[in-house]
N, CA, C and O of each residue as an XYZ file, in Angstrom:
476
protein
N     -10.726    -31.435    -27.073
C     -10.340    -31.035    -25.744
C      -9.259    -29.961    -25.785
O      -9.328    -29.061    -24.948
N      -8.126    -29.964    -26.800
C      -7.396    -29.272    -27.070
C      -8.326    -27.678    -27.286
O      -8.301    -27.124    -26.187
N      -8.725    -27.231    -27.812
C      -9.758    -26.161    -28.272
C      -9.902    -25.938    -26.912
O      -9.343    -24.868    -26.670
N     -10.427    -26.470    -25.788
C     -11.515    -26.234    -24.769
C      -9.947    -25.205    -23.984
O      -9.839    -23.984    -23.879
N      -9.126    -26.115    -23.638
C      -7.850    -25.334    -23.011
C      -7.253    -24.448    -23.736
O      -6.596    -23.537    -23.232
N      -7.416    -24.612    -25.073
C      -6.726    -23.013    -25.505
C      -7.702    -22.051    -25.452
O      -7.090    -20.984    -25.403
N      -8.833    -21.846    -25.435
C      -9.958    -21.278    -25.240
C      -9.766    -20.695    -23.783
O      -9.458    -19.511    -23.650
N      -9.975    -21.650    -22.515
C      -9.517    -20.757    -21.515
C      -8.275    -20.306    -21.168
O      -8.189    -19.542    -20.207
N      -6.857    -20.781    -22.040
C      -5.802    -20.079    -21.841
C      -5.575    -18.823    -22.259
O      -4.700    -18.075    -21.823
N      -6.644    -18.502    -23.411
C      -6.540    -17.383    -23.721
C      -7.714    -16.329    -22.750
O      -7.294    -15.261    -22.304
N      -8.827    -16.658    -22.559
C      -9.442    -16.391    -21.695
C      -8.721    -16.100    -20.560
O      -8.675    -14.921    -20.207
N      -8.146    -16.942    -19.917
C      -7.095    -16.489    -18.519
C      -5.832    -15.193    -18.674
O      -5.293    -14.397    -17.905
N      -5.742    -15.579    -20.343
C      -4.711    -14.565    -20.491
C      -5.303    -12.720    -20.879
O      -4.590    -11.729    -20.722
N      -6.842    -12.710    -21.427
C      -7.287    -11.518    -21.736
C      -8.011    -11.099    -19.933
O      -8.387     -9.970    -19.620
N      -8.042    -12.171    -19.114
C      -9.075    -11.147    -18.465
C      -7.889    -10.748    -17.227
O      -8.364    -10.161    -16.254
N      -6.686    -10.972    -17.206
C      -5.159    -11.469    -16.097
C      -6.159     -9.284    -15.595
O      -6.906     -8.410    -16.036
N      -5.283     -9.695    -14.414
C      -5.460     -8.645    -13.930
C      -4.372     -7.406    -14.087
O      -3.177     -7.654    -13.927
N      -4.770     -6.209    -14.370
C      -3.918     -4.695    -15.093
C      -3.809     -3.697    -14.265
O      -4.715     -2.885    -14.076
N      -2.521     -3.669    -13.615
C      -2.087     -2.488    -12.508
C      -2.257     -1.088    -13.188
O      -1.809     -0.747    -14.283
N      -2.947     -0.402    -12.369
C      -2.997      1.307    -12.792
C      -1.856      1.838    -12.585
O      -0.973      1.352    -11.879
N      -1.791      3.109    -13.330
C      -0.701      3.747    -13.158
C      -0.086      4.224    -11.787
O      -0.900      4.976    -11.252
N       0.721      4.112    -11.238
C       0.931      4.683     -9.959
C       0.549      6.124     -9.360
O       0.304      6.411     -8.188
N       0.570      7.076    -10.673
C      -0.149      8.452    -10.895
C      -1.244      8.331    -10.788
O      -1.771      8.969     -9.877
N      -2.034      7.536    -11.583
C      -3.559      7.859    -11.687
C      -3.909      8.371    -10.688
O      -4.288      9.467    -11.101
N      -4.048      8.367     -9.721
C      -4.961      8.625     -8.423
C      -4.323     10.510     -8.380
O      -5.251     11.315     -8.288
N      -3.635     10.811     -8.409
C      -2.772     12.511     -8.677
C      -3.810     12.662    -10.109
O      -4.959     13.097    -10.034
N      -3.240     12.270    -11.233
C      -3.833     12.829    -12.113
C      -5.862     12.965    -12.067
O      -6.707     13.825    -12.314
N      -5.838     12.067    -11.772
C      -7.098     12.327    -11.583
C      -8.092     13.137    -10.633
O      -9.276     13.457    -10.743
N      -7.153     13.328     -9.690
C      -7.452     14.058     -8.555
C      -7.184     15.544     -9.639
O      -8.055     16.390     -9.843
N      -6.134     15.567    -10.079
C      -6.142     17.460    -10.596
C      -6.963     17.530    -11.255
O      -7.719     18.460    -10.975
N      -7.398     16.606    -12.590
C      -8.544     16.596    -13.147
C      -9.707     17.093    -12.692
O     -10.449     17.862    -13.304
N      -9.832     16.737    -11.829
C     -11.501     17.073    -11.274
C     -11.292     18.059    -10.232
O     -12.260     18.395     -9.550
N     -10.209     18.536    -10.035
C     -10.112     19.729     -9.772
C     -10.686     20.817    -10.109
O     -11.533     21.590     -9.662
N      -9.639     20.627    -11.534
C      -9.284     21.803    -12.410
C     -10.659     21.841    -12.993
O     -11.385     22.835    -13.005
N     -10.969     20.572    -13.512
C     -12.715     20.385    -14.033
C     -13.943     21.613    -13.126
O     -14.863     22.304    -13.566
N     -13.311     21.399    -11.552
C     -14.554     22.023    -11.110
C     -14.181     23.482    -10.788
O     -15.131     24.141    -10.363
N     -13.435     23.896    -10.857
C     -12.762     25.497    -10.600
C     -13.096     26.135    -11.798
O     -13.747     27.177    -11.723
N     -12.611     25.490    -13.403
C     -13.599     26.221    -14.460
C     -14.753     26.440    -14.686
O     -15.260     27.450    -15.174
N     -15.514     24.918    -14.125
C     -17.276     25.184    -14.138
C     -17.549     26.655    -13.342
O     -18.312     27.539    -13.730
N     -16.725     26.670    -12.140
C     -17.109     27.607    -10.983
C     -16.977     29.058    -11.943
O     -17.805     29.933    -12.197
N     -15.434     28.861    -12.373
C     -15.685     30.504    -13.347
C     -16.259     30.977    -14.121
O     -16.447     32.169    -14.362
N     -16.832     29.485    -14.919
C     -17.716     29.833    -15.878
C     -18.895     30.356    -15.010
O     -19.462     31.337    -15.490
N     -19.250     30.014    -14.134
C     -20.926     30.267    -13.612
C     -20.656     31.600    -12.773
O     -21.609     32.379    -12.802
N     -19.645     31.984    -12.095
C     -19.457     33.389    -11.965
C     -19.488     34.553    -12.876
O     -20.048     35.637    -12.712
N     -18.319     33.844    -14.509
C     -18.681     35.127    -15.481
C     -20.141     35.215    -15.926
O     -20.700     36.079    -16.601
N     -20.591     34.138    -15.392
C     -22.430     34.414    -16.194
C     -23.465     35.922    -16.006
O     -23.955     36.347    -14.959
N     -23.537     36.314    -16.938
C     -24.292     37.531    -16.449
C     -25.710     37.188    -16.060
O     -26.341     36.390    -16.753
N     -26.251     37.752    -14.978
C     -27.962     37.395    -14.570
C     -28.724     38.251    -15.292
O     -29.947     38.287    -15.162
N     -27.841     39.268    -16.391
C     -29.278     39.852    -17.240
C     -29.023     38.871    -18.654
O     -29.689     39.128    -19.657
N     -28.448     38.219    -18.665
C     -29.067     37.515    -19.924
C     -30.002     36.471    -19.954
O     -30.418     35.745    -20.856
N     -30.359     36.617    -18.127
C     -31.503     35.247    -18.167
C     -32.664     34.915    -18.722
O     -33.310     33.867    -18.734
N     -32.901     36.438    -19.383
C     -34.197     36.137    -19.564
C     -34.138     35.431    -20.912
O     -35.197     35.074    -21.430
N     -32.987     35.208    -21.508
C     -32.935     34.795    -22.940
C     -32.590     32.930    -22.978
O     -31.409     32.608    -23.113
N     -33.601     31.866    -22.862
C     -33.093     30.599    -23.011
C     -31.803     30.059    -23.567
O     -31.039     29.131    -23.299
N     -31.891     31.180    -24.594
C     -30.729     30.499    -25.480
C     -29.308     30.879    -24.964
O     -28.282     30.562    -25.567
N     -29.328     31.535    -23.877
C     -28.326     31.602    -23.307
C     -27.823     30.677    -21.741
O     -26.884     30.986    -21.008
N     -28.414     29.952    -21.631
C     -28.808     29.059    -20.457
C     -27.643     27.683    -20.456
O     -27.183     27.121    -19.463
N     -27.302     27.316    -22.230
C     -26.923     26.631    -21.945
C     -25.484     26.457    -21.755
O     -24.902     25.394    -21.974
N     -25.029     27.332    -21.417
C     -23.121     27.136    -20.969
C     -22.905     26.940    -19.129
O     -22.252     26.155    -18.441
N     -23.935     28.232    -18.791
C     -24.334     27.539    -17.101
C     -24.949     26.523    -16.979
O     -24.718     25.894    -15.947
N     -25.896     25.988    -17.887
C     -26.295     24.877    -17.526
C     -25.046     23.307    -17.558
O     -25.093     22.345    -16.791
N     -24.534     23.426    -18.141
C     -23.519     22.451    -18.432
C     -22.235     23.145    -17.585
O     -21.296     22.507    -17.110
N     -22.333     23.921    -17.547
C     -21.118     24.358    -16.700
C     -21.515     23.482    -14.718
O     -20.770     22.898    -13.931
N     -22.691     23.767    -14.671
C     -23.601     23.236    -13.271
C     -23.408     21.912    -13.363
O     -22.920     21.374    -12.369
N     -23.709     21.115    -14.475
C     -23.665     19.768    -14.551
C     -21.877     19.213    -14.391
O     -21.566     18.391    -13.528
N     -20.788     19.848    -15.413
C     -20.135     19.369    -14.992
C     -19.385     19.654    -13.337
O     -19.073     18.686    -12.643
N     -19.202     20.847    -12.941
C     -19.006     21.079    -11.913
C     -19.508     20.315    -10.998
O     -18.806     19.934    -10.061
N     -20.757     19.979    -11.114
C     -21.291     19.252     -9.855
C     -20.970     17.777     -9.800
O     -20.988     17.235     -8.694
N     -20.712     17.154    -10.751
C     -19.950     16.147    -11.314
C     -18.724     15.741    -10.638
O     -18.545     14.941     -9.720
N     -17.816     16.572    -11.386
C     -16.526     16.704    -10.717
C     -16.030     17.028     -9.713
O     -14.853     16.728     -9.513
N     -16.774     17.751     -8.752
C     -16.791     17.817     -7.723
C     -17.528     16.675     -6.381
O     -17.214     16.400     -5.223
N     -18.342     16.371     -7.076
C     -18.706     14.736     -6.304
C     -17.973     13.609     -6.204
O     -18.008     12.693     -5.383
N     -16.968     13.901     -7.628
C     -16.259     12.716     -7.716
C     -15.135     12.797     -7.149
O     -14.623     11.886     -6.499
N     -14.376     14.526     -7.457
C     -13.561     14.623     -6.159
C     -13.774     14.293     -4.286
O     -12.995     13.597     -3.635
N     -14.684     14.808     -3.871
C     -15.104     14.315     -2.971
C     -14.595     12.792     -2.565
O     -13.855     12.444     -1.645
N     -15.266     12.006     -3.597
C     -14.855     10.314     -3.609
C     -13.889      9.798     -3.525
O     -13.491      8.886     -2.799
N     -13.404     10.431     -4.364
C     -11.737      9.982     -4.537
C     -10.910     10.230     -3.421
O     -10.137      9.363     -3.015
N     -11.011     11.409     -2.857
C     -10.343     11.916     -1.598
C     -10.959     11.004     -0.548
O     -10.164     10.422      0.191
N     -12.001     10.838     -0.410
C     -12.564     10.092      0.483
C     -12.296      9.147      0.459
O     -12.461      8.593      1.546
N     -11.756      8.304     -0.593
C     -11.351      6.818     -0.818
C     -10.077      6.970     -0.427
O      -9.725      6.262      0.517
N      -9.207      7.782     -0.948
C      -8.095      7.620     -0.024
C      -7.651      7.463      1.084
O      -6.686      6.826      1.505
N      -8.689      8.314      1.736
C      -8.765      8.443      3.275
C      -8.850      7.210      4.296
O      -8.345      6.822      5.350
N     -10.119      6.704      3.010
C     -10.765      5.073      3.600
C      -9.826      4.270      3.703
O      -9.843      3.392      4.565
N      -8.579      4.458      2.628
C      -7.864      3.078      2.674
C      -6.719      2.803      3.804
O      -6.273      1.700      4.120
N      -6.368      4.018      4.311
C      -5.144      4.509      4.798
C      -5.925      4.266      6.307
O      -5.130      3.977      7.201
N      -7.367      4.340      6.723
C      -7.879      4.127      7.784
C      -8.091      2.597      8.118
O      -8.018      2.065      9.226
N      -8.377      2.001      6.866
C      -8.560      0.633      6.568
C      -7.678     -0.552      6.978
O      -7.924     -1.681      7.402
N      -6.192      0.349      6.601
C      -5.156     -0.453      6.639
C      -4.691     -0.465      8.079
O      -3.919     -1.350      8.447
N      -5.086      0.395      8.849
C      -4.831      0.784     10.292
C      -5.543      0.055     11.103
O      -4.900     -0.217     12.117
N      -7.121     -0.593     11.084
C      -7.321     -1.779     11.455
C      -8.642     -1.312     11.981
O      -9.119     -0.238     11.617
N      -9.155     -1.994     12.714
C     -10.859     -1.177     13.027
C     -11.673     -2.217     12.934
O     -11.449     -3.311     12.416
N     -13.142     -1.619     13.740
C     -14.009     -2.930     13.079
C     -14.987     -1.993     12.209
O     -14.840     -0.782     12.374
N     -15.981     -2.430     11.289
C     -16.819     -1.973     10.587
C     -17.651     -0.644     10.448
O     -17.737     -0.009      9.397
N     -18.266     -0.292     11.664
C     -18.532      0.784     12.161
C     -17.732      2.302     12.045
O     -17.854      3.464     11.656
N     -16.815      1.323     12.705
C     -15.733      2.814     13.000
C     -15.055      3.597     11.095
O     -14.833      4.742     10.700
N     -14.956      2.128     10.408
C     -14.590      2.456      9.356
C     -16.009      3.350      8.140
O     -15.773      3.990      7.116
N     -17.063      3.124      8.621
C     -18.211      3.287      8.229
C     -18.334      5.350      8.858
O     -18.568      6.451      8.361
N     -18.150      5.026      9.573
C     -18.458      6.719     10.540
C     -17.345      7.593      9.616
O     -17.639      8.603      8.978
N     -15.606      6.804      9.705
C     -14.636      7.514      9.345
C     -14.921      7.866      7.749
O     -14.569      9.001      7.428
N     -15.425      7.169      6.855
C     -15.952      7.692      5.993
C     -16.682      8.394      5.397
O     -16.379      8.996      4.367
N     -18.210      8.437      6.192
C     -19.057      9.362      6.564
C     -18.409     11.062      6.751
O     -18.714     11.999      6.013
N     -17.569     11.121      7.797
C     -16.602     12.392      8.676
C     -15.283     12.553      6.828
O     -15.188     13.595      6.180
N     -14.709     11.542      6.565
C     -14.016     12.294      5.236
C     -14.910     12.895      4.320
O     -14.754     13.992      3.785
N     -16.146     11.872      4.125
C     -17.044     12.682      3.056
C     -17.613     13.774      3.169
O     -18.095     14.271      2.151
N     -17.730     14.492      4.487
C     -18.309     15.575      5.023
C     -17.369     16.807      4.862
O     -17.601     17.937      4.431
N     -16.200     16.212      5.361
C     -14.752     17.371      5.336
C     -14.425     17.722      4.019
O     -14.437     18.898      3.655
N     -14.032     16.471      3.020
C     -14.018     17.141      2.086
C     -14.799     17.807      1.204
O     -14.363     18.190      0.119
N     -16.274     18.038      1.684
C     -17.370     18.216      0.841
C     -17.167     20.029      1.167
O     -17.259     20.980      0.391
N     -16.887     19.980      2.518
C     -16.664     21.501      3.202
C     -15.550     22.041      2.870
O     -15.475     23.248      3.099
N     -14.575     21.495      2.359
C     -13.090     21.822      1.689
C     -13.135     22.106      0.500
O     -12.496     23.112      0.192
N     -13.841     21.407     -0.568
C     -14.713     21.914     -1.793
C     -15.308     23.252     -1.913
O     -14.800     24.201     -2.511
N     -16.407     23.242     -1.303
C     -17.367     24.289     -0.974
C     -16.250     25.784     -0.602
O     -16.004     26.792     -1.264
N     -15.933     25.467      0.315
C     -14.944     26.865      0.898
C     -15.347     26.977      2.131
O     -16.094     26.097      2.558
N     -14.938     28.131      3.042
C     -15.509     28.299      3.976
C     -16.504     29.565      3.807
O     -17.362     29.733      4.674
N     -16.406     30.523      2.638
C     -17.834     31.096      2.859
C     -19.442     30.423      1.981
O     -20.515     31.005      1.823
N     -19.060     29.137      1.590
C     -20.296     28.061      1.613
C     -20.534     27.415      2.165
O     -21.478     26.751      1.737
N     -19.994     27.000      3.502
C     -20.161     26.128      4.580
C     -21.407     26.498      5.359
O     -22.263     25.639      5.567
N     -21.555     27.820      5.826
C     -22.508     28.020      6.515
C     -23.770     28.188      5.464
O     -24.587     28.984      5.927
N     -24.052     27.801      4.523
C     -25.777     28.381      3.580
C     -26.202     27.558      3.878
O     -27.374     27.326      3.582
């Protein structure tokens, strides 16, 4: 029986719950910033006459992937912030459902810029 309780004392003690950094949410936010502003330069310096050559495909191609990446996830993150700060303010389901919808939209258009908003 002894075994059985040190077994879940240690169990209770590996799975205890682990506060994030108080930063994380900043750092990670510049991260995927900065992540998606280089993809962007990379896919601007791309020249369109080297297309015809595959073997040159793949730095925009990965440049597209991460950008689009990091930029979705920014999106999220901002949007989660938004959610919580609306959350905590009180509401019923719906309203919190729409207000998320309306952050995910804004910041998707805050991303983009305003001369990609209208394509």
């Amino acid at each position: 029986m002894t075994q059985a309780a040190d077994f879940e004392d240690l169990l209770r003690a590996a799975l205890a719950p682990v506060e994030p950094p108080a930063d994380l949410s900043t750092r990670l936010e510049t991260t995927l910033s900065n992540l998606t502003e280089l993809a962007a330069d990379e896919l601007e310096a791309w020249e369109l006459s080297s297309i015809r050559d595959p073997r040159n495909w793949m730095r925009p191609a990965a440049a597209a992937v991460v950008g689009t990446t990091a930029g979705v996830a920014l999106v999220a993150v901002r949007a989660r912030r938004r959610g919580k700060a609306r959350q905590a303010q009180g509401g019923n389901v719906l309203d919190l459902a729409e207000g998320t919808l309306r952050a995910l939209a804004d910041e998707a258009g805050r991303l983009l810029g305003p001369d990609q908003r209208s394509r």
